[in-house]
N, C-alpha and C positions, 0 to 999 in steps of 0.2 A: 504493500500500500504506500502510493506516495504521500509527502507530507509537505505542510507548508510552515518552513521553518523561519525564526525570528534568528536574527544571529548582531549583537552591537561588537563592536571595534570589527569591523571585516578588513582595512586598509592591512593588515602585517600577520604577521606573526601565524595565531593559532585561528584565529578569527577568518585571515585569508584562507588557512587549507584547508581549515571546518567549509567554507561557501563552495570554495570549488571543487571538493570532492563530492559533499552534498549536490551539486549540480549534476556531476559526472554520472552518479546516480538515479537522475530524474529525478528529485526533489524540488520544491518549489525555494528562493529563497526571498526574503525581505530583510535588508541588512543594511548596517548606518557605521559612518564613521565622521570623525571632525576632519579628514583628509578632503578636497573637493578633486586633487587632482585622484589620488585611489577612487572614490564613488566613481566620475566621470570616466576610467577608465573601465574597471566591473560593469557599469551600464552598459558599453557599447560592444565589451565581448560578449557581454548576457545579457543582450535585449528582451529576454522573456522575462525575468526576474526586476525583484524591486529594491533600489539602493537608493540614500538619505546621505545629505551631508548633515547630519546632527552632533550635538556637545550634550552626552548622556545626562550630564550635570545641570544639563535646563531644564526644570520641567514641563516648561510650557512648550519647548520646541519638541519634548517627549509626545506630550497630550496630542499637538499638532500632527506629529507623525505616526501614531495609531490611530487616529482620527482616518488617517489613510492608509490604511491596510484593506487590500482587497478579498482579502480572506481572514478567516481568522486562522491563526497560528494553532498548529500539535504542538509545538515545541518550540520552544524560545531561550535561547544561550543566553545569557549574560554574561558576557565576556572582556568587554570593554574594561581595561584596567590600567595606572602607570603605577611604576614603581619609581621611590627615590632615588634622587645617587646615593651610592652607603655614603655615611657619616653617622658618628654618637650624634642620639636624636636633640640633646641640647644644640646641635652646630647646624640644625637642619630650619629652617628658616618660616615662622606661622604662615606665611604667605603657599609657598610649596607644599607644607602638611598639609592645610588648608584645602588646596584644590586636588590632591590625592583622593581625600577623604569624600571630597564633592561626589568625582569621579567615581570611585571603588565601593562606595557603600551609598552614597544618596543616589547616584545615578542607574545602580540595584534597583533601587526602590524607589525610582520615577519608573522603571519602566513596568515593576510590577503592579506599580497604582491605576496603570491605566491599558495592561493589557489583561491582568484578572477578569475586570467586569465581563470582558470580551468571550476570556474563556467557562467563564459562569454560566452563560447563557447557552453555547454548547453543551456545558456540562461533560467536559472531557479538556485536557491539557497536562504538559507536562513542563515544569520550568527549572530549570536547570543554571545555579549560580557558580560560576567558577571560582575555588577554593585554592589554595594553594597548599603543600604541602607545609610554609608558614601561618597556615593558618589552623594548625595545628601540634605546633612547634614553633620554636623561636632562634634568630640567630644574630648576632651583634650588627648595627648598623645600616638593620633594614626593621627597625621598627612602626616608623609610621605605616610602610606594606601590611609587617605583620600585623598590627592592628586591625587593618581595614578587614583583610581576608580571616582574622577570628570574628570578626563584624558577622561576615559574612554567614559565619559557619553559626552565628547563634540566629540571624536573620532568619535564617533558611528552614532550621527548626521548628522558629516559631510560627513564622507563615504557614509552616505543614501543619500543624495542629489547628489553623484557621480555614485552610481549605475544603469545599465539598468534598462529598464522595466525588468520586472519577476525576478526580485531578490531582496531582501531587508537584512536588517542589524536593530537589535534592541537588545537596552541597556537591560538586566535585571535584577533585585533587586531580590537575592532567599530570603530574610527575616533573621529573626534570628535564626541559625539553628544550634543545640549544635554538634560541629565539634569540631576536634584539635585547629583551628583559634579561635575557639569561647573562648574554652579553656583558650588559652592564653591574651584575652582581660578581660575575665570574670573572670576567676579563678574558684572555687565553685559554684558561679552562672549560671553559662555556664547550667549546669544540666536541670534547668527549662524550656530552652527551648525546641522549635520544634526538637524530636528525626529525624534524617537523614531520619530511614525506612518510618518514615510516611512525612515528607516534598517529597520524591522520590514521594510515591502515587499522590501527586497534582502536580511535576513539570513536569512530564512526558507528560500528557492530554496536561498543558498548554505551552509546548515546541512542541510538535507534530502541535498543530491547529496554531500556526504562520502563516503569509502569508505575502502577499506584503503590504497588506492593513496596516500591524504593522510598516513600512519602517519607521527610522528612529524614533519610539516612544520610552520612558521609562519605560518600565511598572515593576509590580511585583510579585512575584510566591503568590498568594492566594488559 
């Protein structure tokens, strides 16, 4: 069964090879990023699908953009996320915390405010917030991250316990996966890890088989 997936940060990273694998698939995609030149180019390789220049951390530009959704969503990623440069979190500057937090955790929960109702009324969905393996552990100099992403992981919880039957909400941990974010916590070492094309191979299987049965768990991309 195809599906018509919500996917936020599509311009990089995980975001990118989640849309176009999903595509590759036949799946339907609707995906937003603050990049105009990434949306503009996604559009015009995939004219069938829907891309958004949006800043997760609006709400209003949120509201606006499910307002236009020509379907409603199975499945909705929240993926969209930055992380700090490392520094001890006293050198790290309220301005930067600030829009992390905007980002990573308000911008969570703009999109769930205004794509819930939507999945209500079907009475089926499944929403899916990307966790980090720091968001369930900790490690020096990327604190403001960690924060967001243990945000996330109590967020996600408690949404599930507010949601009807036939809909759920679950935390996911994609692993360590050598990306631009990786990049920047790791430096050189970033390398070693899981290349994106082949973490896409396992996250997709394990993003598809979700159900209610997962409502409210932590789980992660293996």
């Amino acid at each position: 069964m195809y599906k018509t997936i919500v996917i936020t940060g599509v311009s990089k990273g995980l975001g990118r090879a989640l849309t176009e694998k999903f595509i590759s698939l036949g799946h339907t995609i609707i995906g937003c990023s603050r990049s105009q030149d990434s949306i503009e180019y996604l559009q015009q390789k995939y004219p069938q699908h829907y891309f958004s220049v949006l800043d997760v951390s609006d709400d209003e530009q949120v509201k606006t953009w499910v307002e236009s959704f020509v379907n409603v969503p199975n499945l909705v990623i929240n993926n969209a996320a930055l992380i700090n440069n490392p520094a001890p979190l006293w050198k790290i500057s309220a301005e930067d915390f600030s829009y992390l937090i905007d980002v990573n955790i308000k911008g969570t929960a703009n999109v769930i405010r205004h794509v819930v109702p939507l999945m209500i009324k079907q009475k089926q969905g499944i929403i899916v917030n990307l966790s980090s393996g720091w968001g369930r552990s900790t490690s020096p100099e990327v604190a403001p991250y960690c924060a967001s992403k243990w945000a996330i992981e109590g967020l996600t919880k408690a949404l599930a316990q507010e949601l009807p039957s036939g809909m759920a909400t679950v935390a996911v941990n994609p692993g360590i996966i050598h990306t631009d974010m990786l990049n920047i916590c790791f430096g050189e070492e970033a390398s070693f890890y899981t290349p994106i094309n082949e973490w896409v191979k396992q996250a997709l299987p394990f993003l598809l088989k979700l159900s209610t049965k997962n409502n409210g768990q932590s789980l992660t991309v293996s």
